[in-house]
C-alpha positions as CSV (number, residue, x, y, z in Angstrom):
1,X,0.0,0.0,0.0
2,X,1.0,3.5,-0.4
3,X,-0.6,7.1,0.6
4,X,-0.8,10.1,-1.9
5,X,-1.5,13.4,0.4
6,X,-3.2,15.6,-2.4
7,X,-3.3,19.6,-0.7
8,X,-5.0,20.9,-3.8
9,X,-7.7,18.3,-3.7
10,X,-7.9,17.9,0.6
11,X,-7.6,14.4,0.0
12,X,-6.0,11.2,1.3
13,X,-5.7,8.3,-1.1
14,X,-4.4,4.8,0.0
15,X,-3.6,2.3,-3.3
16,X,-2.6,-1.2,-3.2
17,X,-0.3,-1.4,-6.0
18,X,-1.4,1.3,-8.8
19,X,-5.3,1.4,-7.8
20,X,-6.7,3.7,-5.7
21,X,-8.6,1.6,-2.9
22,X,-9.7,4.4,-0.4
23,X,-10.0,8.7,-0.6
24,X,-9.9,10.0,2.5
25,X,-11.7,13.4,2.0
26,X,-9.7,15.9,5.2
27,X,-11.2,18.9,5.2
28,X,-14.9,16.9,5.6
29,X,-13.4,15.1,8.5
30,X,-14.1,17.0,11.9
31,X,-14.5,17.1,15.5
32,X,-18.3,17.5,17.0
33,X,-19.6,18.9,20.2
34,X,-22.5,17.1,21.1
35,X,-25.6,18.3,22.9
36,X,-27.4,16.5,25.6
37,X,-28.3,13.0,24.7
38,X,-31.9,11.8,24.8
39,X,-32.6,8.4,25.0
40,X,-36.0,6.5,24.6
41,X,-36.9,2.8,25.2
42,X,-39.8,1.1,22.8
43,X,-39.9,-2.5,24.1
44,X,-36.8,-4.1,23.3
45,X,-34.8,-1.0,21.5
46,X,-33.6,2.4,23.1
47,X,-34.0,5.6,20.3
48,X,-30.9,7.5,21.0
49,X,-30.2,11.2,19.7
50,X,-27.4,13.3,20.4
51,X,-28.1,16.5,18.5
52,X,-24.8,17.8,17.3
53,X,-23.5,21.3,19.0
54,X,-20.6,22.0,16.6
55,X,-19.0,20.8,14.2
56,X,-15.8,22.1,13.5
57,X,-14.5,21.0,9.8
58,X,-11.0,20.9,9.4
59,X,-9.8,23.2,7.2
60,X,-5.6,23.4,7.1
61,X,-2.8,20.6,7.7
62,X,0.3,19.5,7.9
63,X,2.2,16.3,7.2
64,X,5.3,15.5,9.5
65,X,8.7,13.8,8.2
66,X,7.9,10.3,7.3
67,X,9.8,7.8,9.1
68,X,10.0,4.2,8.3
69,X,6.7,2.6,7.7
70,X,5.3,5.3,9.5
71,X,3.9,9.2,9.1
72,X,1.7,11.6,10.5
73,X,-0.8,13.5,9.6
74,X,-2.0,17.1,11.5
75,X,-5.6,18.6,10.9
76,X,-6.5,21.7,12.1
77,X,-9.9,23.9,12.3
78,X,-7.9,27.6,11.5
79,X,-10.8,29.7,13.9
80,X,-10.7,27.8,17.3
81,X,-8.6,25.2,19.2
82,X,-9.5,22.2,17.6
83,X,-7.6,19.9,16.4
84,X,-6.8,16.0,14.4
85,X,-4.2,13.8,14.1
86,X,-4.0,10.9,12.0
87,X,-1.0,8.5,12.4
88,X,-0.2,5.9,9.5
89,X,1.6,2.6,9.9
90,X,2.4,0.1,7.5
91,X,2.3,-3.3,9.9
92,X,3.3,-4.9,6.4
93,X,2.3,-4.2,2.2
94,X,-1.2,-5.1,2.8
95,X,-2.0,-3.8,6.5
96,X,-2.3,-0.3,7.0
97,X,-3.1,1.1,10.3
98,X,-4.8,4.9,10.9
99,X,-5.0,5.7,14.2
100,X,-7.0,9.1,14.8
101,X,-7.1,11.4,18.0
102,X,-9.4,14.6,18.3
103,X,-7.5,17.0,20.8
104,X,-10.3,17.6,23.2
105,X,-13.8,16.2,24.6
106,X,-16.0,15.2,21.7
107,X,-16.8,13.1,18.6
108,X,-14.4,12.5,15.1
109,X,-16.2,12.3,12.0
110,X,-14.3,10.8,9.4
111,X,-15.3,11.3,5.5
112,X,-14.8,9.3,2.3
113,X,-15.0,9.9,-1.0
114,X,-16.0,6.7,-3.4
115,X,-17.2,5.7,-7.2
116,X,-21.1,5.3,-7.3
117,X,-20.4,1.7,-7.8
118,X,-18.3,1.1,-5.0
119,X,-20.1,-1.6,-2.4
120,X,-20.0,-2.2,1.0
121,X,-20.7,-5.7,2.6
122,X,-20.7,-6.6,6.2
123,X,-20.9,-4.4,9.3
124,X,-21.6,-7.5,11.7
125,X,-24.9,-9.9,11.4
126,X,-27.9,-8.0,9.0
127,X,-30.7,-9.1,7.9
128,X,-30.7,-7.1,4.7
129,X,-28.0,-6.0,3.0
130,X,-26.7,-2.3,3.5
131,X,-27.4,-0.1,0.5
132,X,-26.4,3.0,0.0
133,X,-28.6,5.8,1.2
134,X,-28.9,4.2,4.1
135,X,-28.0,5.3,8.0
136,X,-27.5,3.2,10.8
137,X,-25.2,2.7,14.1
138,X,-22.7,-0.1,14.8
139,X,-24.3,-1.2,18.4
140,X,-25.4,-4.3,19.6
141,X,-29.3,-4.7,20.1
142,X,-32.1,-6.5,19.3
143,X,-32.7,-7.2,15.4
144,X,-35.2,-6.1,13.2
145,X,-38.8,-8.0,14.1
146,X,-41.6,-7.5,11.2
147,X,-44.9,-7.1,10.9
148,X,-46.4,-10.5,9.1
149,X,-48.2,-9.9,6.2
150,X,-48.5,-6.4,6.5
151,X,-44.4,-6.1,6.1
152,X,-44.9,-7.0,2.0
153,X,-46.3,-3.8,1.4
154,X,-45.3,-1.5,4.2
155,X,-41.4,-2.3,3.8
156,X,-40.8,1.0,2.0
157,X,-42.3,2.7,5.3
158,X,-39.0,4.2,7.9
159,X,-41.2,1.9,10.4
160,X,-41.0,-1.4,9.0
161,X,-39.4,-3.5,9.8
162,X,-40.7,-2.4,13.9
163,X,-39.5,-0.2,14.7
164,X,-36.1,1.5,13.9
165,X,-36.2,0.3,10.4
166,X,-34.1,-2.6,8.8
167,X,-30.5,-2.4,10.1
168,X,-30.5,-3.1,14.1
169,X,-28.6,-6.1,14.5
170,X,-27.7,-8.7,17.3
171,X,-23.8,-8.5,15.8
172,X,-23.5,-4.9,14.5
173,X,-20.1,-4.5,13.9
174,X,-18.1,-1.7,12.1
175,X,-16.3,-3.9,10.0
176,X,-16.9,-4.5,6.0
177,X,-15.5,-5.4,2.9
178,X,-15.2,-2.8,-0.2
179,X,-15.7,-3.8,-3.9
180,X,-12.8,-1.8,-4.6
181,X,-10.6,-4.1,-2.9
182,X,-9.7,-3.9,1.1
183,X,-11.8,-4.9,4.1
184,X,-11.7,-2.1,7.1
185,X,-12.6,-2.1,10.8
186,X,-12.7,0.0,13.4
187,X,-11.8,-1.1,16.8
188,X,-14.0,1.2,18.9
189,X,-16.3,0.3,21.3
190,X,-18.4,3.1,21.3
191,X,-21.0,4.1,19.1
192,X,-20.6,4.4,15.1
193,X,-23.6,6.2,13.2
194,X,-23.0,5.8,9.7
195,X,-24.4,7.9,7.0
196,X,-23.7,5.9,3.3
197,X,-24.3,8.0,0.4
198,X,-23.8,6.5,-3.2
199,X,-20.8,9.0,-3.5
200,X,-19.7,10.1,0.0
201,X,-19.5,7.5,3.3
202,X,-19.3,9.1,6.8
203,X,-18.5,7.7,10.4
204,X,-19.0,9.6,13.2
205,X,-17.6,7.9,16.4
206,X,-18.6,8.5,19.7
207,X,-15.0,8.7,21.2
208,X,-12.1,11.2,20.9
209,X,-10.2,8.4,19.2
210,X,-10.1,5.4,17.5
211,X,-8.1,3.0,15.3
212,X,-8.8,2.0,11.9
213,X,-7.3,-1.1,10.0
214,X,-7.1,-1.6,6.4
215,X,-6.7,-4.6,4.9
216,X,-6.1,-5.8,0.9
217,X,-5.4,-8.4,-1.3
218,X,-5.9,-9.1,-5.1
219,X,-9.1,-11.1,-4.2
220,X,-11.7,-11.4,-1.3
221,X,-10.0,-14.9,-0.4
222,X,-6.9,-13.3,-0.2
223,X,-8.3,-10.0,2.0
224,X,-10.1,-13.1,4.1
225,X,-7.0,-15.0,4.5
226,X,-5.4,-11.5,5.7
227,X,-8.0,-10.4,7.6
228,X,-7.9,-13.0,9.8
229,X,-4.3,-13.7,10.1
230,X,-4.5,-10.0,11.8
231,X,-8.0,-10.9,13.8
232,X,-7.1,-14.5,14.7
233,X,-9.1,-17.8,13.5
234,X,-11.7,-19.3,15.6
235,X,-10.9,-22.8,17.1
236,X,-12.7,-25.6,15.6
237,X,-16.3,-27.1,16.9
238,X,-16.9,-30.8,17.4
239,X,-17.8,-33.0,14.6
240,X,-21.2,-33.7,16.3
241,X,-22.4,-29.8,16.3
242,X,-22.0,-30.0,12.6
243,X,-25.3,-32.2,12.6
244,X,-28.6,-31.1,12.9
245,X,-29.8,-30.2,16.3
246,X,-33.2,-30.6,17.7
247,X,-35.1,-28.3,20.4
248,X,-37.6,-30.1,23.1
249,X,-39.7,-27.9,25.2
250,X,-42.6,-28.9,27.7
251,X,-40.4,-30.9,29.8
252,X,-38.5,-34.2,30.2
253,X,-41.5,-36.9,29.0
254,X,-41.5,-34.7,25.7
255,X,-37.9,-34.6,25.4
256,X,-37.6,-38.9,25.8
257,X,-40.0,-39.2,23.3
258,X,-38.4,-37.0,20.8
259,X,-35.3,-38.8,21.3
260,X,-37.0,-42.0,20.7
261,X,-38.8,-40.7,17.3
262,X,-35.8,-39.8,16.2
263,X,-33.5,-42.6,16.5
264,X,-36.4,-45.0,16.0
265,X,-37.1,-43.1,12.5
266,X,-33.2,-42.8,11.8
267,X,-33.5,-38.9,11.3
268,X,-30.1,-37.5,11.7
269,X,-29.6,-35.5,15.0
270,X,-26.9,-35.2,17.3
271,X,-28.1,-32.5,20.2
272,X,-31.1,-32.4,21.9
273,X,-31.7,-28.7,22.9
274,X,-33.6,-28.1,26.3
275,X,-34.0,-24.1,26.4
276,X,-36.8,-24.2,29.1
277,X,-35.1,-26.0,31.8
278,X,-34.9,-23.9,34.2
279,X,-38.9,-23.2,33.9
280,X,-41.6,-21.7,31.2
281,X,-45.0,-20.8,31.2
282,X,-47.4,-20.8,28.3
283,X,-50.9,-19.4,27.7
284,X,-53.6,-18.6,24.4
285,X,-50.7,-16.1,23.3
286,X,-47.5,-17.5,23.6
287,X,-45.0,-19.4,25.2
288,X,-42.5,-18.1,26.8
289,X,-39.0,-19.0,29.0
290,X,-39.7,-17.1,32.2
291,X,-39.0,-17.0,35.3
292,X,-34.9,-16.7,34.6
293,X,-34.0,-18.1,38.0
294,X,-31.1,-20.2,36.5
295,X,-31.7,-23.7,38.2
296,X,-33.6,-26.7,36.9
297,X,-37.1,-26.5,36.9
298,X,-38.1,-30.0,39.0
299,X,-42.0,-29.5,38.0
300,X,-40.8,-30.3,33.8
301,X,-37.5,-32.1,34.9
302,X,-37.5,-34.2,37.9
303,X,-35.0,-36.0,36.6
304,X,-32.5,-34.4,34.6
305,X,-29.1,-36.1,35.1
306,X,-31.3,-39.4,33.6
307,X,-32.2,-37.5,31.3
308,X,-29.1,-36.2,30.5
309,X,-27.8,-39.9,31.0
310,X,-30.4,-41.4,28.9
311,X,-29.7,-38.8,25.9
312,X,-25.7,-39.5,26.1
313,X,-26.3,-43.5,25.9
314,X,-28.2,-43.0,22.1
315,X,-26.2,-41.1,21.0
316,X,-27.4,-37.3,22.0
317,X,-25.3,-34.3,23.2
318,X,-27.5,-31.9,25.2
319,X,-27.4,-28.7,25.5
320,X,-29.4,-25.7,28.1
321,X,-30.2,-22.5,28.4
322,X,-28.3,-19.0,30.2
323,X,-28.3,-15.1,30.0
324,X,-27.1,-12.2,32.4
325,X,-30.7,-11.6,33.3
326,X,-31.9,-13.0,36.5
327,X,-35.5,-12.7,37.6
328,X,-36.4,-10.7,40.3
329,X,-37.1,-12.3,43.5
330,X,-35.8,-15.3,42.7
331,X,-33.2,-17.5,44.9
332,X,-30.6,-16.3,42.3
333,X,-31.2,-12.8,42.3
334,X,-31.0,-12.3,45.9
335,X,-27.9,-14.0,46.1
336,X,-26.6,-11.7,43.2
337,X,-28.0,-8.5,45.6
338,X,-25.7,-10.2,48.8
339,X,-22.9,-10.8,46.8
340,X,-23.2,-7.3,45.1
341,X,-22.6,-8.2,41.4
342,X,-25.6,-6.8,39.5
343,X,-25.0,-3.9,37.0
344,X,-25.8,-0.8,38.7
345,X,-26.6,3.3,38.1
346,X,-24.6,6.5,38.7
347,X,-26.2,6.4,41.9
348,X,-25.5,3.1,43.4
349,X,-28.6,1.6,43.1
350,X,-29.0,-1.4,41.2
351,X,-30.9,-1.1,37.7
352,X,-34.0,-3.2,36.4
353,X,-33.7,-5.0,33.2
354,X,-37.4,-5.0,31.4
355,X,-37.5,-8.0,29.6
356,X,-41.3,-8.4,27.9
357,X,-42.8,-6.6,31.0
358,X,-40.6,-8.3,33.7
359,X,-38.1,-7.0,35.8
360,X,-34.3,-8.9,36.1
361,X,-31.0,-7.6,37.5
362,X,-28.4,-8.4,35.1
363,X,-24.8,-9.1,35.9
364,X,-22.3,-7.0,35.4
365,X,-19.4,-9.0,33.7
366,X,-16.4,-6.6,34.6
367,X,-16.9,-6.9,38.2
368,X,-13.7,-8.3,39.5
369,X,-15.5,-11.6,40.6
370,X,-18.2,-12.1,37.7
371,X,-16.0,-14.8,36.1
372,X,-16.3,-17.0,39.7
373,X,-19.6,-15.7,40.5
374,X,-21.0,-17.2,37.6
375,X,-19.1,-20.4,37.0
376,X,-20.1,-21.2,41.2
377,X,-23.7,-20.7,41.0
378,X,-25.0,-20.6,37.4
379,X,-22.8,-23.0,35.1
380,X,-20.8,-25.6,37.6
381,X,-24.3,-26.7,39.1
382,X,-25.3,-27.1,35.1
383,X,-22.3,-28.9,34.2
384,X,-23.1,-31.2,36.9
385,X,-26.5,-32.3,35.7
386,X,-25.5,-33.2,32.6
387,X,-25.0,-30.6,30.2
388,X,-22.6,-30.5,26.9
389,X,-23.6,-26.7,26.6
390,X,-26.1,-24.4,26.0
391,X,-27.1,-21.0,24.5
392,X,-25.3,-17.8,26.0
393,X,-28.3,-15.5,25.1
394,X,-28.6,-12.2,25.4
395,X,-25.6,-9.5,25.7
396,X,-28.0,-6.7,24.0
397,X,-29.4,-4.9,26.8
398,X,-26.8,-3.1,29.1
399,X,-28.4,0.4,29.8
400,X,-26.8,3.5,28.6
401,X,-27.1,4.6,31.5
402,X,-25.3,2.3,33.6
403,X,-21.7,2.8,35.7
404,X,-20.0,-0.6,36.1
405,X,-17.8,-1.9,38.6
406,X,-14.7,-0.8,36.6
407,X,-15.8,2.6,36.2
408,X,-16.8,2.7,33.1
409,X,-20.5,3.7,31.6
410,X,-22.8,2.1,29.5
411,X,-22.5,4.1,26.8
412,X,-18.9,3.1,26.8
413,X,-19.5,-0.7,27.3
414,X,-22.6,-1.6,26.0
415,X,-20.8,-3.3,22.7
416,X,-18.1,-4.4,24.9
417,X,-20.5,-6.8,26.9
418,X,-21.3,-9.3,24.8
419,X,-17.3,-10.1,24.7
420,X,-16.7,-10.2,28.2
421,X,-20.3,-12.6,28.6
422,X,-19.2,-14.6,25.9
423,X,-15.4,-15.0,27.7
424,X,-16.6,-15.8,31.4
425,X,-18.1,-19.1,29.4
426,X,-15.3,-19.8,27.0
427,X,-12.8,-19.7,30.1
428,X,-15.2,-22.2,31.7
429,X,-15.6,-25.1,29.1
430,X,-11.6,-24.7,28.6
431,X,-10.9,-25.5,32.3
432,X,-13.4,-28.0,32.3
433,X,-12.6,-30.1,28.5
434,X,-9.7,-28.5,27.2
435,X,-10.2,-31.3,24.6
436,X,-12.7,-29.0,23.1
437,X,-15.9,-31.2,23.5
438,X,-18.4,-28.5,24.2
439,X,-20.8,-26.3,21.9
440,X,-22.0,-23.0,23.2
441,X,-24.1,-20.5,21.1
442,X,-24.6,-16.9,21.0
443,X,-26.7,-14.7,19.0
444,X,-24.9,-11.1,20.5
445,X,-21.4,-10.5,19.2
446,X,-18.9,-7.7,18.3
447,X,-15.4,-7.5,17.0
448,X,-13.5,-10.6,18.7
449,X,-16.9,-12.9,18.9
450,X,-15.9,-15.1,16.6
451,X,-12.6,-16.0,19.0
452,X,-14.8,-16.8,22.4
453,X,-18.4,-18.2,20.4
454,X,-18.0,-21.2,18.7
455,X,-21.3,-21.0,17.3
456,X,-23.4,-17.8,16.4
457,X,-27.1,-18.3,16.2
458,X,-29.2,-16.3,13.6
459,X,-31.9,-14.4,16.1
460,X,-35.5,-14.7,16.3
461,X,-36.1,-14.5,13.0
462,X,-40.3,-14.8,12.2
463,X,-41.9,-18.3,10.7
464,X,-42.8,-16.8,7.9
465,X,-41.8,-15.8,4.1
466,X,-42.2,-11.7,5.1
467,X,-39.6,-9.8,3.6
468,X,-39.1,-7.6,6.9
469,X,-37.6,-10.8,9.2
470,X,-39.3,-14.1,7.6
471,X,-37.3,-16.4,5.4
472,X,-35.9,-13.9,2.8
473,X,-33.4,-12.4,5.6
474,X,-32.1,-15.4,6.1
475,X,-29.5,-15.3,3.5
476,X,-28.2,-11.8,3.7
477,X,-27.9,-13.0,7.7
478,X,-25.5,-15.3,6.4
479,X,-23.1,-13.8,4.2
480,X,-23.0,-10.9,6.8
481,X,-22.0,-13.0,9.4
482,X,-19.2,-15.2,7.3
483,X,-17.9,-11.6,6.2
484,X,-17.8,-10.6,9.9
485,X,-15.8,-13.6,10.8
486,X,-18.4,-16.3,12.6
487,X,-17.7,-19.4,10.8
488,X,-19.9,-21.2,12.4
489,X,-23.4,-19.8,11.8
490,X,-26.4,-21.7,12.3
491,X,-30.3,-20.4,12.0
492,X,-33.7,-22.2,12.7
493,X,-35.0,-23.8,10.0
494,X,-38.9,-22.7,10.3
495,X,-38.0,-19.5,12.0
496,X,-38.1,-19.0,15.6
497,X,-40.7,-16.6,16.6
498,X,-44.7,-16.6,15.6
499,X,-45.2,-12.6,17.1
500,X,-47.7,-10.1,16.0
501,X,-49.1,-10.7,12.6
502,X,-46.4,-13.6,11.9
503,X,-48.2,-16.5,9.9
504,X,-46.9,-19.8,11.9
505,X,-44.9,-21.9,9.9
506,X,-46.0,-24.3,7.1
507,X,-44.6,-27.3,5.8
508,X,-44.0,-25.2,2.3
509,X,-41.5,-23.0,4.6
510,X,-39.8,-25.9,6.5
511,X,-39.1,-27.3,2.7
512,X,-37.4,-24.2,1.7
């Protein structure tokens, strides 16, 4: 790679070889002031606006000596204080890294100039591919959820699918891969808001600084291969999760039976999936996993280590259920409160979690004792009835306004919880088969996922063919993800959720 600083034009061109891969446009990059920050929660999903103060373009720069493999690059607003700096290092002749600093409190907003043809793939997990015009943030919530058969004709509405439109994501993640020949990330935990023009791409990170990394090759096997040589490669799975797996609710009676059919029928399965173990409760409406106390339900299975026992002897792995949310008042939660390791606010006071209309504390994972907290009372006491695994769920809804145990905010860690939920579990199969003879799943993820999950799940995506979050998102779900760097990606064939206006499924769905 090499960088061509054009004054005349305010530009900053990287090419790989003789082709210009990325324009940097300087005096559209700029440091923002924000104003007070609003937040508003609709069920599952916070609406956040910062309104912007100032902006402060910068207009002049220098360029220092270049040194080895290495040069910096000085922006400057000529009217007030403000300030830029970009540092460029060549790791090698395909890595570049940018590293950008803003010199006081405030956002960076960093520009780029591209051909109307140029593409963008990737940014995490989505369920529809990201076309220019489009605006969106890189942050972990929940995904897009439609509105059945309503979502066919109202999916050119800013409402649809409900209800910030089609890009939230599980695995939002500001990293993606450029027809004109690199892949990028950013390495920010904070907030991204993207603004994609067919001509003009904008990032505005909420942080004084960030990193960027640009990778390129001659093809997108060789910018994979790159990519994650730099990011690392994620360790293998067992041969048995590569089957299909099977999910039993209603209990242990249902769950012996499905065994039976299947082996009896010789339908290729390998895991029997028991999400509701710990307890569910079902009515005219739906069926639901609730309370979230963490232990096994006795009520559906009185006998689970049989059960577990019983599943291992024909042939079945089996695999639970966990998230950071515990319900309130139960057993679990009031040990949490004693042992002082749910999230709290700026005040001291421990937060509630609203999770469809009930209230959970949820654990805050950089607590100093989170790790043993959670392997003592949630996942040894799991292990020991017979589990291979289960689903690490969740990740998604640490409040903005939270202060955690190591000082930092919400706003600062929200992205940055999913990684350390996902490594309190990866540290715990390790120590207890470092053969590697576990599955755990996840459907939450950032940068670095793909190193502690060895599977990612696709999300709750409807039973239907609506083109919001039926059937027809299942593929760009997939191709995001691969881009993003989980291998191992698995959805539910069917769909997961009947909600709303969602048809249930049909047998013409399960075929396709």
């Amino acid at each position: 790679m090499t960088i061509d600083w054009d004054v005349k034009d305010s530009t900053l061109e990287i090419r790989y070889g003789q082709e210009p891969i990325m324009c940097l446009a300087l005096n559209e990059c700029a440091h923002i002031t924000p104003g007070p920050l609003s937040i508003k929660h609709i069920m599952a999903w916070d609406i956040v606006r910062m309104p912007f103060a100032q902006i402060h373009d910068m207009n002049s720069w220098t360029r220092s000596g270049k040194s080895t493999g290495q040069e910096i690059i000085y922006l400057y607003h000529q009217d007030t204080r403000y300030s830029m700096s970009f540092k460029l290092t060549l790791i090698n002749p395909w890595h570049l890294e940018l590293e950008i600093t803003t010199s006081a409190a405030g956002f960076l907003r960093i520009t780029w100039h591209t051909p109307s043809e140029e593409l963008w793939q990737g940014f995490g997990e989505h369920t529809h591919s990201i076309r220019p015009p489009a605006q969106f943030d890189s942050w972990v919530e929940e995904g897009p959820v439609g509105l059945g058969w309503l979502s066919g004709w109202l999916k050119k509405a800013p409402f649809v699918p409900f209800p910030k439109g089609p890009y939230p994501s599980y695995a939002s993640m500001p990293l993606w891969l450029s027809s004109a020949g690199y892949s990028a990330w950013f390495t920010s935990f904070e907030r991204i808001r993207w603004n994609l023009t067919h001509t003009k791409r904008q990032a505005t990170i909420w942080s004084t600084m960030t990193t960027l990394h640009i990778i390129t090759g001659q093809t997108p096997k060789d910018i994979f291969s790159r990519q994650f040589s730099v990011l690392g490669l994620p360790a293998s799975v067992p041969s048995w999760a590569l089957a299909p797996w099977n999910d039993s609710i209603r209990g242990q009676a249902r769950a012996t039976h499905l065994a039976h059919f299947l082996r009896s029928h010789r339908i290729p399965s390998s895991v029997i999936w028991i999400e509701d173990w710990m307890g569910s409760n079902e009515n005219r409406r739906r069926f639901w996993m609730r309370p979230l106390k963490h232990t096994v339900d006795t009520e559906l299975y009185p006998h689970l280590p049989q059960l577990a026992r019983t599943l291992h002897e024909q042939g079945f792995r089996l695999l639970g259920y966990f998230c950071p949310e515990i319900t309130y008042g139960t057993d679990l939660y009031r040990q949490a409160l004693n042992d002082d390791i749910l999230v709290k606010d700026s005040k001291g006071e421990v937060m509630a979690i609203n999770i469809l209309g009930i209230r959970h504390g949820q654990i805050d994972v950089t607590h100093e004792n989170a790790m043993a907290w959670t392997h003592r009372y949630l996942l040894s006491p799991a292990l020991a009835l017979g589990f291979d695994g289960w689903m690490v769920d969740f990740g998604e809804y640490l409040p903005l306004e939270a202060q955690l145990a190591d000082g930092t905010s919400g706003h600062i860690s929200h992205n940055r919880y999913p990684l350390l939920w996902q490594k309190i579990h990866r540290a715990f199969w390790e120590q207890q088969r470092p053969d590697g003879n576990f599955v755990f799943f996840v459907r939450s993820g950032w940068i670095g996922s793909h190193l502690l999950a060895p599977v990612i799940w696709g999300g709750d995506s409807d039973t239907d063919f609506s083109e919001a979050d039926g059937l027809p998102t299942v593929i760009p779900e997939a191709l995001s993800a691969q881009i993003s760097g989980f291998f191992y990606w698995a959805t539910d064939i069917g769909g997961y959720m009947t909600f709303g206006l969602t048809r249930p499924r049909s047998r013409a769905l399960f075929l396709r």
